[in-house]
BANU-258495 format. One record per residue (C-alpha): chain; x, y, z; residue number from 1; residue in three letters. Coordinates in steps of 0.001 Angstrom, whole numbers, plus 500000, padded with zeros to 6 digits. Example, Ala and Ser with C-alpha at 12.3 -4.5 7.8 and 13.67 -1.06 7.14 Angstrom:
BEGIN
+-------+--------+--------+--------+-----+-----+
! chain !      X !      Y !      Z !   n ! res !
+-------+--------+--------+--------+-----+-----+
!     A ! 512300 ! 495500 ! 507800 !   1 ! ALA !
!     A ! 513670 ! 498940 ! 507140 !   2 ! SER !
+-------+--------+--------+--------+-----+-----+
//
This chain:
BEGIN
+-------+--------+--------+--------+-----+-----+
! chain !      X !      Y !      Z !   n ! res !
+-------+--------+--------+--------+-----+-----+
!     A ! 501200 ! 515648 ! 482066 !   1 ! UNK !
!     A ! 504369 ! 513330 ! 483668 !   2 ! UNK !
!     A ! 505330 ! 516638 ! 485341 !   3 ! UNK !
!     A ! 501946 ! 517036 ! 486985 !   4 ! UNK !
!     A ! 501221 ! 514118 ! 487934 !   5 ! UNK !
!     A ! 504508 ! 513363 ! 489815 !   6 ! UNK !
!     A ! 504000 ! 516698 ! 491411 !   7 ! UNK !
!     A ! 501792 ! 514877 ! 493891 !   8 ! UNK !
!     A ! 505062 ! 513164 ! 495238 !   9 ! UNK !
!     A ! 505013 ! 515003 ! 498214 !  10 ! UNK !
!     A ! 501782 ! 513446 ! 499468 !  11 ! UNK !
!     A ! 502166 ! 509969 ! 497772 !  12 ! UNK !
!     A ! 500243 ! 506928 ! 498027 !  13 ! UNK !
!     A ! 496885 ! 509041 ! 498402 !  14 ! UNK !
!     A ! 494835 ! 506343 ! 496561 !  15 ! UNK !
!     A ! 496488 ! 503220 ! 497806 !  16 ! UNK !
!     A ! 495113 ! 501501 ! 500986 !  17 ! UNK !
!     A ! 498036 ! 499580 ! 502456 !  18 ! UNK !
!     A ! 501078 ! 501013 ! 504392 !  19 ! UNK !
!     A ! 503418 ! 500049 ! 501706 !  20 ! UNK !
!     A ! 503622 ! 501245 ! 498241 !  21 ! UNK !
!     A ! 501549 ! 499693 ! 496237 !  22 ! UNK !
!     A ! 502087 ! 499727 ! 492673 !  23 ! UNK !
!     A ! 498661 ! 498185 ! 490779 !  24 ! UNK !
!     A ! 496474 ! 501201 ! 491663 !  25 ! UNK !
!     A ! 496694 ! 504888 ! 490821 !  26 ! UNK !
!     A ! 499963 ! 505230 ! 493045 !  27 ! UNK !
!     A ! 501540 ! 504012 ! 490115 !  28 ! UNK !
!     A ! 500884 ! 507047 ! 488537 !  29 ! UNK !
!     A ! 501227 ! 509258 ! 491030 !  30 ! UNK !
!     A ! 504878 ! 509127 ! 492277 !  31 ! UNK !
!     A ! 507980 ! 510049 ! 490918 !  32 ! UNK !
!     A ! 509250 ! 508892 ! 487422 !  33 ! UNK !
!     A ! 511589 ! 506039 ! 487256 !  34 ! UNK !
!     A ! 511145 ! 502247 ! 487499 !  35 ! UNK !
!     A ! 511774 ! 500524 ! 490931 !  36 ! UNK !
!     A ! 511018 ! 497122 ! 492368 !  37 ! UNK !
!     A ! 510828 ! 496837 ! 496128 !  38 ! UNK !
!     A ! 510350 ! 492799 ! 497968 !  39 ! UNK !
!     A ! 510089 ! 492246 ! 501719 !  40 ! UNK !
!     A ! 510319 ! 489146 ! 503597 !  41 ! UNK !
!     A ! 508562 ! 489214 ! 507475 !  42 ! UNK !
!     A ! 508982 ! 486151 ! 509846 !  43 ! UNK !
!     A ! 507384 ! 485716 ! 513606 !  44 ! UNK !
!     A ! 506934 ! 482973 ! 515614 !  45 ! UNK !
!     A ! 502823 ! 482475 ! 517561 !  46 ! UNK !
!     A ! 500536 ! 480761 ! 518944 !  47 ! UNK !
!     A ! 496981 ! 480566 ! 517955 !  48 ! UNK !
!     A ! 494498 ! 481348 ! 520742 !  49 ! UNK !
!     A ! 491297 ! 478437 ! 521323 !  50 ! UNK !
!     A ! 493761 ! 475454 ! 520100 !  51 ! UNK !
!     A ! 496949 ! 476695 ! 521500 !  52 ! UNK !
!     A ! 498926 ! 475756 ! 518672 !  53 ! UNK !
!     A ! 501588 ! 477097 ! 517411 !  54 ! UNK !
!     A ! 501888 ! 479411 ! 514285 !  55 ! UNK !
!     A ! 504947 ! 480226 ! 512162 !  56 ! UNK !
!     A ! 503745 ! 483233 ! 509733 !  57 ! UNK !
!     A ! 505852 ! 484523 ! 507329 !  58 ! UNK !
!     A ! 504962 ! 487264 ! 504898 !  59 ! UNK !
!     A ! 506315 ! 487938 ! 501906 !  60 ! UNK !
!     A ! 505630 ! 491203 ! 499469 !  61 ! UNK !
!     A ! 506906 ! 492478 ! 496612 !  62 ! UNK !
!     A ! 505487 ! 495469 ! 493993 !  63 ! UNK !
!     A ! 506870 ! 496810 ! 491495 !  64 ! UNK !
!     A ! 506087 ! 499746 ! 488395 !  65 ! UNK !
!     A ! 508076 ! 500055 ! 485154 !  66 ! UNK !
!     A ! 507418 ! 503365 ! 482985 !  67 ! UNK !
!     A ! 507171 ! 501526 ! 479031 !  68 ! UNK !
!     A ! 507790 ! 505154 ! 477539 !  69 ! UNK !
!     A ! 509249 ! 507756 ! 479770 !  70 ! UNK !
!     A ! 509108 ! 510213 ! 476639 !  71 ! UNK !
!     A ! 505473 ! 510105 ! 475741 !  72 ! UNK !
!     A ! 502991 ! 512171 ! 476768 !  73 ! UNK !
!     A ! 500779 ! 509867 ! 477643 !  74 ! UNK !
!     A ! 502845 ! 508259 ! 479840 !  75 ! UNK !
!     A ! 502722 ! 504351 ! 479928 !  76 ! UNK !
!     A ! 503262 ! 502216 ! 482540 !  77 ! UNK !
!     A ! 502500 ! 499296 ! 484141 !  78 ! UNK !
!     A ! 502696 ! 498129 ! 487909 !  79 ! UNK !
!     A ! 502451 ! 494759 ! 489907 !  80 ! UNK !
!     A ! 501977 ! 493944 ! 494128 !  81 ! UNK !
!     A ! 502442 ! 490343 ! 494843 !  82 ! UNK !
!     A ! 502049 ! 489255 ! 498139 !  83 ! UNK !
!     A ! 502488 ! 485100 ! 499843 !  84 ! UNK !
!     A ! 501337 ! 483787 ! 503160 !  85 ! UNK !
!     A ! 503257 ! 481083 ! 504275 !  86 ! UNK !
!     A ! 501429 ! 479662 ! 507373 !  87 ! UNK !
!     A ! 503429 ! 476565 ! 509729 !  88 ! UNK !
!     A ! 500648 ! 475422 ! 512016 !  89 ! UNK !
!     A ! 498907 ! 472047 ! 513157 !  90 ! UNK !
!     A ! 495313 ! 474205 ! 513349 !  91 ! UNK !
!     A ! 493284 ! 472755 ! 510623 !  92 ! UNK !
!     A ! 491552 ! 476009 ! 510201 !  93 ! UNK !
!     A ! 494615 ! 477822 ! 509171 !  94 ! UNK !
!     A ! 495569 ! 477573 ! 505452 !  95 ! UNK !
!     A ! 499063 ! 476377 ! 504714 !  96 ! UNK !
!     A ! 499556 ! 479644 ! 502319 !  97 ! UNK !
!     A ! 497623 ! 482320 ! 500727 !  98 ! UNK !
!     A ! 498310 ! 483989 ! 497540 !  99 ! UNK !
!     A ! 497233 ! 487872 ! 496019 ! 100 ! UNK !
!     A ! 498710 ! 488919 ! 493018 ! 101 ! UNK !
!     A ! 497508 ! 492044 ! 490876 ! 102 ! UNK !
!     A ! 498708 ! 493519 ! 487782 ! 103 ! UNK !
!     A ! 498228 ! 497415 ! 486312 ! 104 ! UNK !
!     A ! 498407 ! 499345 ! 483071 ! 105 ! UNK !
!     A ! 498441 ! 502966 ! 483690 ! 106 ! UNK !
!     A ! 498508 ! 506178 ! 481679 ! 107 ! UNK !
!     A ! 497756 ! 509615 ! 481270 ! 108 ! UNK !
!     A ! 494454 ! 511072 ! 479519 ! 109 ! UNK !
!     A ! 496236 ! 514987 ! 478968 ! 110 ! UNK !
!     A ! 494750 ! 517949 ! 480325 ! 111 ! UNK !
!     A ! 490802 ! 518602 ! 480552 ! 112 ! UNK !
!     A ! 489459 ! 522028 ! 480568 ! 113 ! UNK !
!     A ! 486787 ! 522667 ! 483185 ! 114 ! UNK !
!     A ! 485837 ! 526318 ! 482619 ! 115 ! UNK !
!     A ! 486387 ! 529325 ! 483802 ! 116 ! UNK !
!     A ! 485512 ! 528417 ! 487340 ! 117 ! UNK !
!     A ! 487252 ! 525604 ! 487568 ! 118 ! UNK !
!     A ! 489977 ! 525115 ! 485023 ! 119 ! UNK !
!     A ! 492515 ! 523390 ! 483377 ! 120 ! UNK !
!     A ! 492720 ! 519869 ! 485458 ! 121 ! UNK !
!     A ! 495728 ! 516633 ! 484865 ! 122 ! UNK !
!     A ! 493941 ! 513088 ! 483655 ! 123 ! UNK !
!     A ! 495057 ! 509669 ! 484769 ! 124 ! UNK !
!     A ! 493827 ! 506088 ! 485269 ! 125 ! UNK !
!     A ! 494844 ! 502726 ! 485967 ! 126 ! UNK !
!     A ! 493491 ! 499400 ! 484960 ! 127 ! UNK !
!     A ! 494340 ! 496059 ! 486567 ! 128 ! UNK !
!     A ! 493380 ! 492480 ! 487445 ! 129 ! UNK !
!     A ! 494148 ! 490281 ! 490304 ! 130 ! UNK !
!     A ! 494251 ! 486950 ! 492211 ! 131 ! UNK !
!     A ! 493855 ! 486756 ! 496147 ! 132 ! UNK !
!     A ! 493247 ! 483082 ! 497243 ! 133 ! UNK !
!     A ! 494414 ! 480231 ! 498745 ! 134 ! UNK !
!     A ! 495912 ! 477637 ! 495282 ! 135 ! UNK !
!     A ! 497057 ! 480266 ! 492715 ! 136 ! UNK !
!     A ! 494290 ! 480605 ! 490485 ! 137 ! UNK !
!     A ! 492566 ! 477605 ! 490842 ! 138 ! UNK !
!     A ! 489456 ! 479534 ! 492008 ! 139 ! UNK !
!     A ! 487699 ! 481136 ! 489802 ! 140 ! UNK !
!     A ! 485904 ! 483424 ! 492635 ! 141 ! UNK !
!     A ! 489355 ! 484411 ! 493554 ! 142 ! UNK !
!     A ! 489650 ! 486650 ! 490635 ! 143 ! UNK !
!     A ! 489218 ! 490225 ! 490929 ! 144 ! UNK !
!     A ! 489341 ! 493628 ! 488825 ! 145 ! UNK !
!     A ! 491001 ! 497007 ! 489784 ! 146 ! UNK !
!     A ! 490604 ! 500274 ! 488384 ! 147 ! UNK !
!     A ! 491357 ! 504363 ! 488892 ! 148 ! UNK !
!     A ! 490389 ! 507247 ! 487973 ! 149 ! UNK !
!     A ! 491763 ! 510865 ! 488596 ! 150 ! UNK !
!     A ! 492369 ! 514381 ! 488161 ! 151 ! UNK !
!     A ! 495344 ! 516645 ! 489504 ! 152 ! UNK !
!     A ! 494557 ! 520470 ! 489462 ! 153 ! UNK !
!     A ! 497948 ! 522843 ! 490183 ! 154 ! UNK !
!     A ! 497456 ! 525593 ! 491534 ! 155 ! UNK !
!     A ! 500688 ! 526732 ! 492370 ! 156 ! UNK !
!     A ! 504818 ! 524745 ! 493086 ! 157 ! UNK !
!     A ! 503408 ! 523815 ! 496378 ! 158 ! UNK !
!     A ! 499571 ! 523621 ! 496579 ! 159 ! UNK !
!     A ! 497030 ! 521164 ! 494448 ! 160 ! UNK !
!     A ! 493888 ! 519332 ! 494440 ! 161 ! UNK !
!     A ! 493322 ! 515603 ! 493488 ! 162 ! UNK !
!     A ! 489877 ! 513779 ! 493037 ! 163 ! UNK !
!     A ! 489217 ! 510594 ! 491850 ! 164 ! UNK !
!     A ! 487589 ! 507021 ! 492084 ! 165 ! UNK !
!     A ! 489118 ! 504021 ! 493314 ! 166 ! UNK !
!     A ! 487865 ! 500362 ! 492515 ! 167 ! UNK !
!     A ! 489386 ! 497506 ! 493998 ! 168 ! UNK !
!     A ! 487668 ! 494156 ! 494135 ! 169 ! UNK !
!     A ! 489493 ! 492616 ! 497210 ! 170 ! UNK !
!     A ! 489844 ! 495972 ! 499158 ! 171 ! UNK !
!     A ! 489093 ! 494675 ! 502757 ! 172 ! UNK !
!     A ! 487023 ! 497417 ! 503059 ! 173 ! UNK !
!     A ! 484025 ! 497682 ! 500961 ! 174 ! UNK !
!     A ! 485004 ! 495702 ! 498202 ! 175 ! UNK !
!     A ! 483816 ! 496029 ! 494585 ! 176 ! UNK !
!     A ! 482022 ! 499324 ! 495355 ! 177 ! UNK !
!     A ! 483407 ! 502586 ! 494029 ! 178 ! UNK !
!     A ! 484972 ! 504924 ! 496528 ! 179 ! UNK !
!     A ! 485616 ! 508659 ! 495938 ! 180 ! UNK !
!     A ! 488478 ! 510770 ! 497199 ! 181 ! UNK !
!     A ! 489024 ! 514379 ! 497290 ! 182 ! UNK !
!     A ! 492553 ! 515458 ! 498860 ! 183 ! UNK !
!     A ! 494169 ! 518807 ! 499192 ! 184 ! UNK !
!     A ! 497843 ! 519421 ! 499093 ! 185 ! UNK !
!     A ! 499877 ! 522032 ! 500549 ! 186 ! UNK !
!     A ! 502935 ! 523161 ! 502050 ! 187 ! UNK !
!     A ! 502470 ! 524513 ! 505507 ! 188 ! UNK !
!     A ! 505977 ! 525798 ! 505574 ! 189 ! UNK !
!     A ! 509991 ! 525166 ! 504701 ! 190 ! UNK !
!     A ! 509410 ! 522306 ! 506838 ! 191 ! UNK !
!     A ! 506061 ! 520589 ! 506821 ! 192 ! UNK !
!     A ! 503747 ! 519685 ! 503727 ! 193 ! UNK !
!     A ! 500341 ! 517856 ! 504489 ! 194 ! UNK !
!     A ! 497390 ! 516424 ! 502512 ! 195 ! UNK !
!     A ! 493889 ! 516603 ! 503934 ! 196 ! UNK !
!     A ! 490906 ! 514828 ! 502243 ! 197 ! UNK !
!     A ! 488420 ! 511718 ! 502562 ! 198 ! UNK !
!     A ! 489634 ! 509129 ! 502865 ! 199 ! UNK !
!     A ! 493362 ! 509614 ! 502959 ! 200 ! UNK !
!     A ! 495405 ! 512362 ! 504761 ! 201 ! UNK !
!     A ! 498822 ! 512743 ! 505143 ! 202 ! UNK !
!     A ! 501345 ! 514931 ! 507114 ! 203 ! UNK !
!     A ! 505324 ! 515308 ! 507147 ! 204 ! UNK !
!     A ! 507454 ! 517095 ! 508811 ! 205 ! UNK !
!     A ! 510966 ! 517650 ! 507906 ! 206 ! UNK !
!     A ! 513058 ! 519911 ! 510408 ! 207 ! UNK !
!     A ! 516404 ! 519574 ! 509641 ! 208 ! UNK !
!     A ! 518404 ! 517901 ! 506820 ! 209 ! UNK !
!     A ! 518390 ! 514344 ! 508934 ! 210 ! UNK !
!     A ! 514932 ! 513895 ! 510595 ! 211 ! UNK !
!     A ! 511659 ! 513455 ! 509026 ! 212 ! UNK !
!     A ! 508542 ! 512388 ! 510362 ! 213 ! UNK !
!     A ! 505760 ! 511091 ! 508646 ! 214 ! UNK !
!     A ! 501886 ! 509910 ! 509615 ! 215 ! UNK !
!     A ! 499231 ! 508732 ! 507400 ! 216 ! UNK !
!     A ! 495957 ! 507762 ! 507762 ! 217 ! UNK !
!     A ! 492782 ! 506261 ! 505264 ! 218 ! UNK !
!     A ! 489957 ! 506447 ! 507123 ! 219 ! UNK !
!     A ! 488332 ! 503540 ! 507950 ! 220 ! UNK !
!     A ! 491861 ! 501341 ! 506790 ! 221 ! UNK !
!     A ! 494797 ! 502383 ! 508700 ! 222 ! UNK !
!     A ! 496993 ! 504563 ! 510328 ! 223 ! UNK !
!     A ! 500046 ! 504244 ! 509712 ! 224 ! UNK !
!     A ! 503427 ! 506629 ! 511355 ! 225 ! UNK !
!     A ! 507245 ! 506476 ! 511126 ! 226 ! UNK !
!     A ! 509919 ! 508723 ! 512320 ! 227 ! UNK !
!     A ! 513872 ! 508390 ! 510586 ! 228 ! UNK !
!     A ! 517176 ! 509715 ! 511601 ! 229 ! UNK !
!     A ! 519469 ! 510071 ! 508292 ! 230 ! UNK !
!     A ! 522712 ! 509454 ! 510461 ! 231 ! UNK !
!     A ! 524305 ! 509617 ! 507153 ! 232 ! UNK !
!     A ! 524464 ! 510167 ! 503106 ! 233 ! UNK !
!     A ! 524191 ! 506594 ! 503023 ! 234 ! UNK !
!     A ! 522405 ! 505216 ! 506581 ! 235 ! UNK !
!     A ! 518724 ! 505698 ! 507901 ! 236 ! UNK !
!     A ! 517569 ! 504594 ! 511510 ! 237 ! UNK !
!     A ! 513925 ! 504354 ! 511678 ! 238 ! UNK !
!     A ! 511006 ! 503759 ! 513991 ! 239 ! UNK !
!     A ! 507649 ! 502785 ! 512761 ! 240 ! UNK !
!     A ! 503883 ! 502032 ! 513434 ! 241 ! UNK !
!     A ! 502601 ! 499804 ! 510829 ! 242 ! UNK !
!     A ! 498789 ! 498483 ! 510267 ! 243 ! UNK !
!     A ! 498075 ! 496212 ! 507561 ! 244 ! UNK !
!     A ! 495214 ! 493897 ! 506218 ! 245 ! UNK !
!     A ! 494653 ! 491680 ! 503330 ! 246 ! UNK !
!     A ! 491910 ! 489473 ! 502179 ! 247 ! UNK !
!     A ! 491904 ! 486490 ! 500356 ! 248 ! UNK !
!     A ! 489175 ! 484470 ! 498901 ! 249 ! UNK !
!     A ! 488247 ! 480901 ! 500160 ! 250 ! UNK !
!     A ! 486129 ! 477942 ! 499747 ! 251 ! UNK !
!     A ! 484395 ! 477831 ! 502895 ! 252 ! UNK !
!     A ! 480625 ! 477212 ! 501498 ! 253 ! UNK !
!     A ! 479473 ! 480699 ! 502240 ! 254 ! UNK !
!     A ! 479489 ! 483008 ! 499018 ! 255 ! UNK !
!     A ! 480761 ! 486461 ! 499655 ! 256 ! UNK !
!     A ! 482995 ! 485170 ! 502681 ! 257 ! UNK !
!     A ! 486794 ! 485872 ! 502833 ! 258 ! UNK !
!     A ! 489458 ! 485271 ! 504667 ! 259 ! UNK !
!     A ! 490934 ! 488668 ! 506468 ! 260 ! UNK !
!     A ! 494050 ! 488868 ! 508146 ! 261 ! UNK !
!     A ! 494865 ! 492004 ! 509607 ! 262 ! UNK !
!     A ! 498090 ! 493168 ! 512092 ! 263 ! UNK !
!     A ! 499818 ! 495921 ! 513869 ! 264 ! UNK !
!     A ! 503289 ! 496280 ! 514350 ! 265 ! UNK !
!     A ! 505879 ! 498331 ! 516394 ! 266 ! UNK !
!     A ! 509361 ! 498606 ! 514039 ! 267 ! UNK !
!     A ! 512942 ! 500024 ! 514801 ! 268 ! UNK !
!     A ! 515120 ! 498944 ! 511867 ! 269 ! UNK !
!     A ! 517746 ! 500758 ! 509123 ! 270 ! UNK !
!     A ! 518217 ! 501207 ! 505545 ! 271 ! UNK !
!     A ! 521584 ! 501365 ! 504145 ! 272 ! UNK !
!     A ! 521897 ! 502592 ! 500298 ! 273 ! UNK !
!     A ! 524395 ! 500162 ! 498820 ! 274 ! UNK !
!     A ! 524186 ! 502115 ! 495599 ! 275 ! UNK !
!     A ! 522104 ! 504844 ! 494261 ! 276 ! UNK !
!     A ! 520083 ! 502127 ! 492432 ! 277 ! UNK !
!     A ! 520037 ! 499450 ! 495637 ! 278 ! UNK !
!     A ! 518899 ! 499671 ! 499256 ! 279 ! UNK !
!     A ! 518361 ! 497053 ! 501774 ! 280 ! UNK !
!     A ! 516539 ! 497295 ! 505151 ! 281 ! UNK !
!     A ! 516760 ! 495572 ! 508335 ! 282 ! UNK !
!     A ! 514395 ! 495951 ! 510757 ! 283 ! UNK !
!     A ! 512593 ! 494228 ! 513668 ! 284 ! UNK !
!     A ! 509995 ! 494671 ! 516326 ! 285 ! UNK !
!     A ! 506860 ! 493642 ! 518048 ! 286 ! UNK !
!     A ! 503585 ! 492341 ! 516351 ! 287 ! UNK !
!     A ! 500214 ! 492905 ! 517921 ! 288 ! UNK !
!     A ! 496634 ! 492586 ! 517085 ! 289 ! UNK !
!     A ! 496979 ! 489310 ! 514583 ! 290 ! UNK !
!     A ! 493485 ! 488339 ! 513546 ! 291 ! UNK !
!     A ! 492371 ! 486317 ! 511140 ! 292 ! UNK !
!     A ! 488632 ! 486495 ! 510328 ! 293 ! UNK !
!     A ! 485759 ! 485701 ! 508481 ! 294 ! UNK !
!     A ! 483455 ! 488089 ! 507014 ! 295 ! UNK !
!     A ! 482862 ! 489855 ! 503408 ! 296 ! UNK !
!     A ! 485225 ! 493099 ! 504772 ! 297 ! UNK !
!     A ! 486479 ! 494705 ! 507815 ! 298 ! UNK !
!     A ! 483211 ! 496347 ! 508997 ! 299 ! UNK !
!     A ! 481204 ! 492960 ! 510668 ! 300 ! UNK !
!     A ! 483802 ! 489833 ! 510470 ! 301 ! UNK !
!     A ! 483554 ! 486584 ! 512449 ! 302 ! UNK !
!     A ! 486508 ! 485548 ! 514597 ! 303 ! UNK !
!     A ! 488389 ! 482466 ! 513397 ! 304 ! UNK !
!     A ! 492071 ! 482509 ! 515262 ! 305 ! UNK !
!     A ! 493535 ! 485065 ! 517108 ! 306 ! UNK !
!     A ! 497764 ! 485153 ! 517143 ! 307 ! UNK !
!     A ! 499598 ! 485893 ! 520531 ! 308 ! UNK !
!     A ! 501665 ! 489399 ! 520296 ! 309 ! UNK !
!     A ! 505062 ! 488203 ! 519164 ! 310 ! UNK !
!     A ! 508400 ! 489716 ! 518204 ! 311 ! UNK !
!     A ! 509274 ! 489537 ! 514590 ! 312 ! UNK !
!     A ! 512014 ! 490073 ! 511898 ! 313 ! UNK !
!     A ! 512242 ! 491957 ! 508542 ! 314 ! UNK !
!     A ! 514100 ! 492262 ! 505682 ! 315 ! UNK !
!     A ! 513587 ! 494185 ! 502323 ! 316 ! UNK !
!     A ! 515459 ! 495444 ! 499204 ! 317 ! UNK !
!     A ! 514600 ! 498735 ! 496722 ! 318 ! UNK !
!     A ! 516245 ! 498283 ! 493619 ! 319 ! UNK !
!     A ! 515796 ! 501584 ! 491244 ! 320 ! UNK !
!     A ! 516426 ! 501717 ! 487259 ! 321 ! UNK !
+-------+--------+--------+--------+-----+-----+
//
């Protein structure tokens, strides 16, 4: 079951809905084995359209997935994705931080036999609660459950089938309802594997032993690309389009009403492996499109502050054991 499940490595992150990792969904269970904790700190400097005022946002994110018993079969684990606002500002309606917090247990059912027709196909879930508000659970509204479900068919080294559900109570898009995917994975060639489905997709291309390049999309979330150089065993230049969102509950006298922040970002940066268990990564660049809104998701929100395009600075660490 491990084996099958980690097979979908080489289209990862098919069930999460942010551009990093997360590690409280079904991504948990559907990367490689091993236990890893990853944190990154983001800082720019703004200015908040209407007041004029000006905004110091930094962003801080960390997840994180430990496997309880690599041995068993039914694989145990459990994952965590923290992530802090910190907002500097005189606007009054900008809150000074924003918290959401979510934790995971994961595992493996074993394999289900579908028939004949459609055969013998890999189990997993994931179960999880979280926190996304403005005073670290103090709000009872604030709280929120998380849940997957999913099954990995292989068909061959190279070529296999997910489906599953996805619940997430503070997805920014469609929260609390019950999405479906469906994604096919393949290897076009020596060089390029790809995943095509609703709602994620996926596509990577890996020429030679030092470039890769990488795009991702979840339709009606993100797209999200990157392109690295692996100047050496140890060394990675990068260049990156990021698009994120979040959503946070707050008290603002109108039930099903959340805060949304979402951003896009143009990154160069590098990651240097200090060890084989620690990386760091430096990176800066150019953020555009700051919003924050009001609105129950992404599909009709209310404008509350806009943030001038600024340049910003990043830092992270991967520490694997």
């Amino acid at each position: 079951m491990k084996r099958a499940l980690h097979a979908t490595g080489l289209a990862v992150s098919v069930l999460t809905t942010h551009a990093a990792l997360a590690q409280s969904d079904g991504s948990m269970m559907l990367v490689p084995s091993g236990n890893v904790i990853k944190a990154n700190a983001f800082y720019t400097p703004s200015e908040a359209n209407i007041t004029g005022a000006d905004v110091d946002l930094s962003i801080f994110d960390s997840t994180g997935r430990v496997r309880l018993d690599p041995d068993s079969s039914y694989n145990p684990s459990i994952g965590y994705e923290f992530v802090q606002y910190e907002i500097s500002s005189s606007d009054a309606a900008l809150p000074d931080s924003l918290t959401d917090v979510s934790v995971a247990f994961g595992g493996s059912f074993g394999a289900v036999d579908l028939g004949e027709s459609l055969g013998e196909w890999q189990m997993g879930y994931t179960v999880g609660l979280g926190y996304a508000g403005v005073t670290p659970f103090n709000d009872g509204d604030a709280w929120y459950g998380k849940a997957d479900l999913f099954a990995v068919k292989t068909i061959d080294r190279d070529t296999r089938w997910l489906v599953g559900l996805n619940y997430d109570g503070n997805r920014v898009f469609l929260p609390d309802v019950p999405l479906p995917a469906i994604t096919y994975f393949s290897r076009l060639n020596e060089t390029t594997t790809y995943a095509i489905g609703l709602p994620f997709s996926r596509l990577t291309w890996k020429p030679d032993a030092f470039w890769t390049v990488d795009l991702r999309s979840a339709l009606f979330f993100s797209f999200n690309g990157s392109v690295s150089y692996q100047a050496t065993e140890d060394l990675k230049f990068f260049a990156a389009y990021v698009r994120r969102s979040d959503a946070f509950t707050i008290d603002n006298g109108v039930d099903n009403r959340r805060l949304l922040f979402s951003q896009e970002r143009l990154e160069l940066g590098l990651t240097y492996d200090i060890s084989p268990s620690v990386a760091l990564t430096v990176a800066g660049g150019y953020a555009f499109g700051q919003e924050f809104d009001i609105g129950y998701d992404t599909r009709d929100p209310t404008g509350l502050r806009d943030l001038d395009d600024s340049g910003y600075i990043r830092g992270g660490i991967e520490l694997k054991f």
